[in-house]
MOPAC internal coordinates of N, CA, C and O (Angstrom, degrees):
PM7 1SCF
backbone

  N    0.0000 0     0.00 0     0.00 0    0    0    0
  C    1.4513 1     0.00 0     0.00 0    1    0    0
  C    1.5314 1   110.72 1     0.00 0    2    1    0
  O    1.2310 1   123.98 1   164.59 1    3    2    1
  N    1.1064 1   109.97 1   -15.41 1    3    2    1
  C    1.5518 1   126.41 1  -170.79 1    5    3    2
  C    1.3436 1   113.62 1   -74.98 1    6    5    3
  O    1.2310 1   126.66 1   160.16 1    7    6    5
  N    1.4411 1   104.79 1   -19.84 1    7    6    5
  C    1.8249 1   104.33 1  -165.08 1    9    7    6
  C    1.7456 1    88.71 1  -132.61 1   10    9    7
  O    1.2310 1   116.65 1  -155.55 1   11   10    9
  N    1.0001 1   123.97 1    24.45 1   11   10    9
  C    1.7818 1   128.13 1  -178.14 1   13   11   10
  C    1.5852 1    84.56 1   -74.26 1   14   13   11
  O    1.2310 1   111.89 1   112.02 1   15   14   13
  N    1.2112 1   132.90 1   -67.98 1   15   14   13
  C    1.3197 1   116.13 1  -160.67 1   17   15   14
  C    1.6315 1   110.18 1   -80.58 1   18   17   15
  O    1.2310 1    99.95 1   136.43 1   19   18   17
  N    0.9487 1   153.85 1   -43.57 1   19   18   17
  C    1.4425 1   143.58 1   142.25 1   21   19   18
  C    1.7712 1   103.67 1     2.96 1   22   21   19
  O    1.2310 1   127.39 1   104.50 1   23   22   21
  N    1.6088 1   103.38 1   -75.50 1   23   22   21
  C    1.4414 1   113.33 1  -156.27 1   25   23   22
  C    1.7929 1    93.39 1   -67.79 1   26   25   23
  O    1.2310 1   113.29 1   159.73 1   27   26   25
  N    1.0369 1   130.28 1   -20.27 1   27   26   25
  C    1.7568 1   123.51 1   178.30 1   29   27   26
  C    1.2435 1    96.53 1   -78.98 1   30   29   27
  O    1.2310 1   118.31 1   138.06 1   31   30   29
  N    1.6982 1   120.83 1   -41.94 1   31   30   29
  C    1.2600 1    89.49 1  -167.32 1   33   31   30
  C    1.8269 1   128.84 1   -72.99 1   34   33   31
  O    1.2310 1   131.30 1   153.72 1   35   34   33
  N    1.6053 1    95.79 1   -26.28 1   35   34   33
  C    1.5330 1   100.53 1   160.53 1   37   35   34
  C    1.4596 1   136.02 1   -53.02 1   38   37   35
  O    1.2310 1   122.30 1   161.70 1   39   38   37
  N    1.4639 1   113.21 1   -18.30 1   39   38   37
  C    1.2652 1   147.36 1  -175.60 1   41   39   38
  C    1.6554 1    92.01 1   -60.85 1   42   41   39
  O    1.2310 1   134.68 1    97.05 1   43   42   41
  N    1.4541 1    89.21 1   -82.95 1   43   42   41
  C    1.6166 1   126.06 1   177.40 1   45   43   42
  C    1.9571 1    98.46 1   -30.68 1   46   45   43
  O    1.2310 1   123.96 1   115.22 1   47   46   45
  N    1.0965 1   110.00 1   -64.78 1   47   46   45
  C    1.9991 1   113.99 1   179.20 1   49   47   46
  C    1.2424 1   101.04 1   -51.83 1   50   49   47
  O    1.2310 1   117.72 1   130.02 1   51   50   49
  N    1.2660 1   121.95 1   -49.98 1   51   50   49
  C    1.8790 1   124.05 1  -167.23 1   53   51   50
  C    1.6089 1    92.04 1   -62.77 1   54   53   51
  O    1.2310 1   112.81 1   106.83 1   55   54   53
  N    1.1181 1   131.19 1   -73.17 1   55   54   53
  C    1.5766 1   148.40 1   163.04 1   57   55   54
  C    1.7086 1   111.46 1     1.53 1   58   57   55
  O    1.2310 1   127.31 1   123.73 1   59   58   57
  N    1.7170 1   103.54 1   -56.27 1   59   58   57
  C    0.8509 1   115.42 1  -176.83 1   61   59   58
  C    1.5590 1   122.53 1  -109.65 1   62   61   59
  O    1.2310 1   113.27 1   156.04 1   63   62   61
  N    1.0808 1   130.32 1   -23.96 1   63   62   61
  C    1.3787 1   108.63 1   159.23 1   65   63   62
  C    1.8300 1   119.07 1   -72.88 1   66   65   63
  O    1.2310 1   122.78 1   153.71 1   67   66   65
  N    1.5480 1   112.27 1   -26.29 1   67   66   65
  C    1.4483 1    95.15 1   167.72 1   69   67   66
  C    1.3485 1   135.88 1   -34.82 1   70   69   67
  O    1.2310 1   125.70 1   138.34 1   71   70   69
  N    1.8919 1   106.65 1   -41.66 1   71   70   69
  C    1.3866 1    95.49 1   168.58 1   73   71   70
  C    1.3799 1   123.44 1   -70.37 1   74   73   71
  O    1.2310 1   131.40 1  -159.99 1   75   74   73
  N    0.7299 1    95.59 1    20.01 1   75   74   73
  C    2.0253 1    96.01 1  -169.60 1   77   75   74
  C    1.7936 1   104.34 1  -123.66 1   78   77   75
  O    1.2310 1   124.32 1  -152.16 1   79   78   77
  N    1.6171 1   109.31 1    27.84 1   79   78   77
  C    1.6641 1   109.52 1   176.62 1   81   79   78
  C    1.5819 1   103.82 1  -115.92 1   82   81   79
  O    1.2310 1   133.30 1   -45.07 1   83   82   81
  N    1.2761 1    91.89 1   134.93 1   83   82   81
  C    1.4117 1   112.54 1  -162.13 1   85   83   82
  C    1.7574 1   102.62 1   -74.00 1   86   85   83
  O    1.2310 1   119.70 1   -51.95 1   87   86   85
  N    1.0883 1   118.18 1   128.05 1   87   86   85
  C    1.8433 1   113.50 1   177.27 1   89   87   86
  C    1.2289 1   107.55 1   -18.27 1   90   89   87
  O    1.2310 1   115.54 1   128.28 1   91   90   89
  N    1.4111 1   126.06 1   -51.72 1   91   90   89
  C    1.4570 1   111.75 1  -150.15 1   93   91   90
  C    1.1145 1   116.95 1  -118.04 1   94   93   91
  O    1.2310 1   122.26 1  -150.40 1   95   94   93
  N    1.5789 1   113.28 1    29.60 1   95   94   93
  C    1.0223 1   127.36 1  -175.78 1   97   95   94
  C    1.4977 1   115.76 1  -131.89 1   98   97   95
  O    1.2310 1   123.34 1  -158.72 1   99   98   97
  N    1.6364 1   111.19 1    21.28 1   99   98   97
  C    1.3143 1   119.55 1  -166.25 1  101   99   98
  C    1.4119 1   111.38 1   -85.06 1  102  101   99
  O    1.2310 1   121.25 1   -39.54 1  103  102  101
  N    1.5360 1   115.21 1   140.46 1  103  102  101
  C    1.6828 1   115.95 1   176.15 1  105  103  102
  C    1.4360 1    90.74 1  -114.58 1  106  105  103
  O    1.2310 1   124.28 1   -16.23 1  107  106  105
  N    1.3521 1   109.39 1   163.77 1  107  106  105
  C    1.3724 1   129.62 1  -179.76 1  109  107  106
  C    1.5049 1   102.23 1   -66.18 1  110  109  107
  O    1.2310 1   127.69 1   -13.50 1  111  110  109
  N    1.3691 1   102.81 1   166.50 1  111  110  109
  C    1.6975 1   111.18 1   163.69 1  113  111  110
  C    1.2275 1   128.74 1   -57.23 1  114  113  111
  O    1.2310 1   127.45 1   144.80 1  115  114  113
  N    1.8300 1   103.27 1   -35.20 1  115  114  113
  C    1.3016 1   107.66 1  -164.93 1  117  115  114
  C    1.8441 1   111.32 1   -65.72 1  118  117  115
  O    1.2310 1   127.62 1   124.89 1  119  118  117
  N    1.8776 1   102.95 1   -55.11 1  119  118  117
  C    1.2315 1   106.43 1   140.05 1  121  119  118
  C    1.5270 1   140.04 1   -16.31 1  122  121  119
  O    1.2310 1   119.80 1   107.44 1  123  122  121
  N    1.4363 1   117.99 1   -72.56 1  123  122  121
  C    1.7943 1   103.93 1   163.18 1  125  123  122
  C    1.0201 1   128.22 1   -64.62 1  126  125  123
  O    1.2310 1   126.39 1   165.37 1  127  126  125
  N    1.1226 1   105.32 1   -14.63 1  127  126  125
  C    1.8812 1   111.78 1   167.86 1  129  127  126
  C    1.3777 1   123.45 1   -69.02 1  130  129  127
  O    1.2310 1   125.51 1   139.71 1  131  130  129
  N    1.2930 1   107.03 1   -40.29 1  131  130  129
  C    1.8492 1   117.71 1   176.39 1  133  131  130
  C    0.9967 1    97.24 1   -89.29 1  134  133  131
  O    1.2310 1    98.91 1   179.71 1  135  134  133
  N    1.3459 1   155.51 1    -0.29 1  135  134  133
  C    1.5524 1   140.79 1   156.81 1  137  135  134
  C    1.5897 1   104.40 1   -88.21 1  138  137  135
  O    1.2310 1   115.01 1   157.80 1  139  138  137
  N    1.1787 1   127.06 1   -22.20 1  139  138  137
  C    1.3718 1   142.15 1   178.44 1  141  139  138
  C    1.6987 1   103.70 1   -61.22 1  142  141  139
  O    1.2310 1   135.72 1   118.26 1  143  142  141
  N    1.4222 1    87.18 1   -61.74 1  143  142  141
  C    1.5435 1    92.44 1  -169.54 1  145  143  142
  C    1.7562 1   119.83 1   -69.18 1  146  145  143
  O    1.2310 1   133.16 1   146.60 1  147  146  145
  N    1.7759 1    92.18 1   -33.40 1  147  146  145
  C    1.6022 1    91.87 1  -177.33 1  149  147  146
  C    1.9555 1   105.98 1   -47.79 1  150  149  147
  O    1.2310 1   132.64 1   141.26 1  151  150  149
  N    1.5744 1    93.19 1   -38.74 1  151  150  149
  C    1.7676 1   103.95 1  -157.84 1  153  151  150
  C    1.4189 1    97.01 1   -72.76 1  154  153  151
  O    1.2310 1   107.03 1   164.85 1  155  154  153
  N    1.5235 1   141.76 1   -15.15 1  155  154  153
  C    0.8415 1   129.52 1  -177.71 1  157  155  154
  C    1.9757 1   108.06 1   -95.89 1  158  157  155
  O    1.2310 1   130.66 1   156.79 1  159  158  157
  N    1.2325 1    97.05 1   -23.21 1  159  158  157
  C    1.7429 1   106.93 1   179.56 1  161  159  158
  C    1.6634 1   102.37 1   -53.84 1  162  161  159
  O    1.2310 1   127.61 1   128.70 1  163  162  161
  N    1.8471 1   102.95 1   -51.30 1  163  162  161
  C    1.2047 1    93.13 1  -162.85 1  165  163  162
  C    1.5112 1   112.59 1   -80.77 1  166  165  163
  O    1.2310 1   120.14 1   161.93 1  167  166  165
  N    1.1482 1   117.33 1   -18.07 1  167  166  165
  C    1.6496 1   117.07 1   173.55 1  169  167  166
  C    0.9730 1   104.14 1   -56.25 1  170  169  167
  O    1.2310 1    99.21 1   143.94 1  171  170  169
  N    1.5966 1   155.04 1   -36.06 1  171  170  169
  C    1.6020 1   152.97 1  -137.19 1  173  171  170
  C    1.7221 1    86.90 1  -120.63 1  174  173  171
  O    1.2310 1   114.99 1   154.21 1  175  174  173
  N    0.8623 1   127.10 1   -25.79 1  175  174  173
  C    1.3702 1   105.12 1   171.02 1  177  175  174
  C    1.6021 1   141.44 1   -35.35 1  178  177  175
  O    1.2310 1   112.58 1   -69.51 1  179  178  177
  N    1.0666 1   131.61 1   110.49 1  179  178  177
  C    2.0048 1   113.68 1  -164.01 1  181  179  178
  C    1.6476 1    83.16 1  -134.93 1  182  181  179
  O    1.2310 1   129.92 1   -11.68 1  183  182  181
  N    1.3544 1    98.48 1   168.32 1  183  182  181
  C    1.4927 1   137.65 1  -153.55 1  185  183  182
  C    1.7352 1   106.39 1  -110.06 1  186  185  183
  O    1.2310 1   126.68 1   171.56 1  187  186  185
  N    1.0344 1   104.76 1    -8.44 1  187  186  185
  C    1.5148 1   101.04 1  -167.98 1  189  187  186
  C    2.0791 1   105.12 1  -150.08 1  190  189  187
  O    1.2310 1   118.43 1   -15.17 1  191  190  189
  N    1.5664 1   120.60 1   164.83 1  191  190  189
  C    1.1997 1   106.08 1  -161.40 1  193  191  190
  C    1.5728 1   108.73 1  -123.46 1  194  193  191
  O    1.2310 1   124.78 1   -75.32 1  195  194  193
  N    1.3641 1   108.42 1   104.68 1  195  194  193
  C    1.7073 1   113.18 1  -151.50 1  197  195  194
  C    1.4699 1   109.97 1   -86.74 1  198  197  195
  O    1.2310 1   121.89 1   -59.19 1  199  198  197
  N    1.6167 1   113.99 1   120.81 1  199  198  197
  C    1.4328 1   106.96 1   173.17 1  201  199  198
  C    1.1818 1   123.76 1   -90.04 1  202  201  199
  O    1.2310 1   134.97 1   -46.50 1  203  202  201
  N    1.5621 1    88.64 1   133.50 1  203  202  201
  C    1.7249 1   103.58 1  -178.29 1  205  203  202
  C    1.3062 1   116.15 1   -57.36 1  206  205  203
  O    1.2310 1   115.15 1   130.40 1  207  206  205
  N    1.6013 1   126.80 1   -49.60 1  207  206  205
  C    0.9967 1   110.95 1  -170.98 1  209  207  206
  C    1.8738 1   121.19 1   -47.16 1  210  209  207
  O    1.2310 1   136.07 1   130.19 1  211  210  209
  N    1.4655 1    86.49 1   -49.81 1  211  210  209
  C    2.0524 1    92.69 1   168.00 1  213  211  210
  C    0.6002 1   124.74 1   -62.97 1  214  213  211
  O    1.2310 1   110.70 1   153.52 1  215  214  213
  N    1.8962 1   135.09 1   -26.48 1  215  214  213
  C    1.2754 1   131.25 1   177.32 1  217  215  214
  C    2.0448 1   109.72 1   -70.33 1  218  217  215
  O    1.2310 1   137.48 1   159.56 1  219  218  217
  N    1.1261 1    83.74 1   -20.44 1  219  218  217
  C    1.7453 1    88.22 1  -173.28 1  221  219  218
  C    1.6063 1   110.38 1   -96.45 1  222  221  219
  O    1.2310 1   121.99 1  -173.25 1  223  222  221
  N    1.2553 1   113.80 1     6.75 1  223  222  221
  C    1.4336 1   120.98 1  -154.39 1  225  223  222
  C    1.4464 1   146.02 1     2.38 1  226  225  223
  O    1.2310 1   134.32 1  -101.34 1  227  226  225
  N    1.6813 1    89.92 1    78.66 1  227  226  225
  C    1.4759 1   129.72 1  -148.10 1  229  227  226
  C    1.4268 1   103.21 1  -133.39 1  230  229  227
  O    1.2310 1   122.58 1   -59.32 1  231  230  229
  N    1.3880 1   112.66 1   120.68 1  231  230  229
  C    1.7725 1   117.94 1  -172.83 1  233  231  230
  C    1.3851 1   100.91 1   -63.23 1  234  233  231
  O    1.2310 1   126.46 1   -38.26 1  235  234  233
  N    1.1717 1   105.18 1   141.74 1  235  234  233
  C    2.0096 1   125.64 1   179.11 1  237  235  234
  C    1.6080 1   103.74 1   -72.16 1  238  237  235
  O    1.2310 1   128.03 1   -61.65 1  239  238  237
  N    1.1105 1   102.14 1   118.35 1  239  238  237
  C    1.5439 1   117.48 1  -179.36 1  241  239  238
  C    1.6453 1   104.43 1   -68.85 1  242  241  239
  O    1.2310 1   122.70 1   -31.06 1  243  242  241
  N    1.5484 1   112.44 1   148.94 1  243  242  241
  C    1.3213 1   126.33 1  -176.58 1  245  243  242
  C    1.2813 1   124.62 1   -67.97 1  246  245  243
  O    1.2310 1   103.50 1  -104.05 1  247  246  245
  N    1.7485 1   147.96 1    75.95 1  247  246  245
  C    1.3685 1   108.08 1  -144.60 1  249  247  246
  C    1.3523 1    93.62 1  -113.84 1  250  249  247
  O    1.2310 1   123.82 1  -123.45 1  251  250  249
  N    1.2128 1   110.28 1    56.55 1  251  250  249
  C    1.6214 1   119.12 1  -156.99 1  253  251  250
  C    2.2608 1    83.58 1  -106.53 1  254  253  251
  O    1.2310 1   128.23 1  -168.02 1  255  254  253
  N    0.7864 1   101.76 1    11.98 1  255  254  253
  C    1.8852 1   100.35 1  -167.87 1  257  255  254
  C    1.5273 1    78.94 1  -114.60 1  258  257  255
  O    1.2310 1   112.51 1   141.78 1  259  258  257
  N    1.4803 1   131.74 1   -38.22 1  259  258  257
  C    1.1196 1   108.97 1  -146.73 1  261  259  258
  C    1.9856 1   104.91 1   -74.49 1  262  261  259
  O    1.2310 1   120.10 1   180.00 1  263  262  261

């Protein structure tokens, strides 16, 4: 839910430079889509490994039974 508006707004750029491709210079969807996604892969990238349970501030379940 964290990156929903990030990923619209890239949405929103794809949206809008399409109108701005010249006839003969058109790539497929599938194409703007995998340049879409690469640019969105690398934005979500982070450096460190965040726990949900703390991020949600929600006691850490026991999995010491399992």
């Amino acid at each position: 839910m964290d990156v929903k508006d990030e990923v619209a707004f890239f949405q929103a750029i794809k949206a809008r430079l399409s109108k701005f491709d010249r006839p003969g210079d058109r790539r497929s969807d599938t194409e703007l889509e995998t340049a879409i996604r690469q640019i969105v892969d690398k934005a979500l990238v982070t450096d460190r490994v965040i726990d949900i349970y703390e991020a949600a501030g929600i006691k850490k379940p026991d999995i010491s039974v399992l």
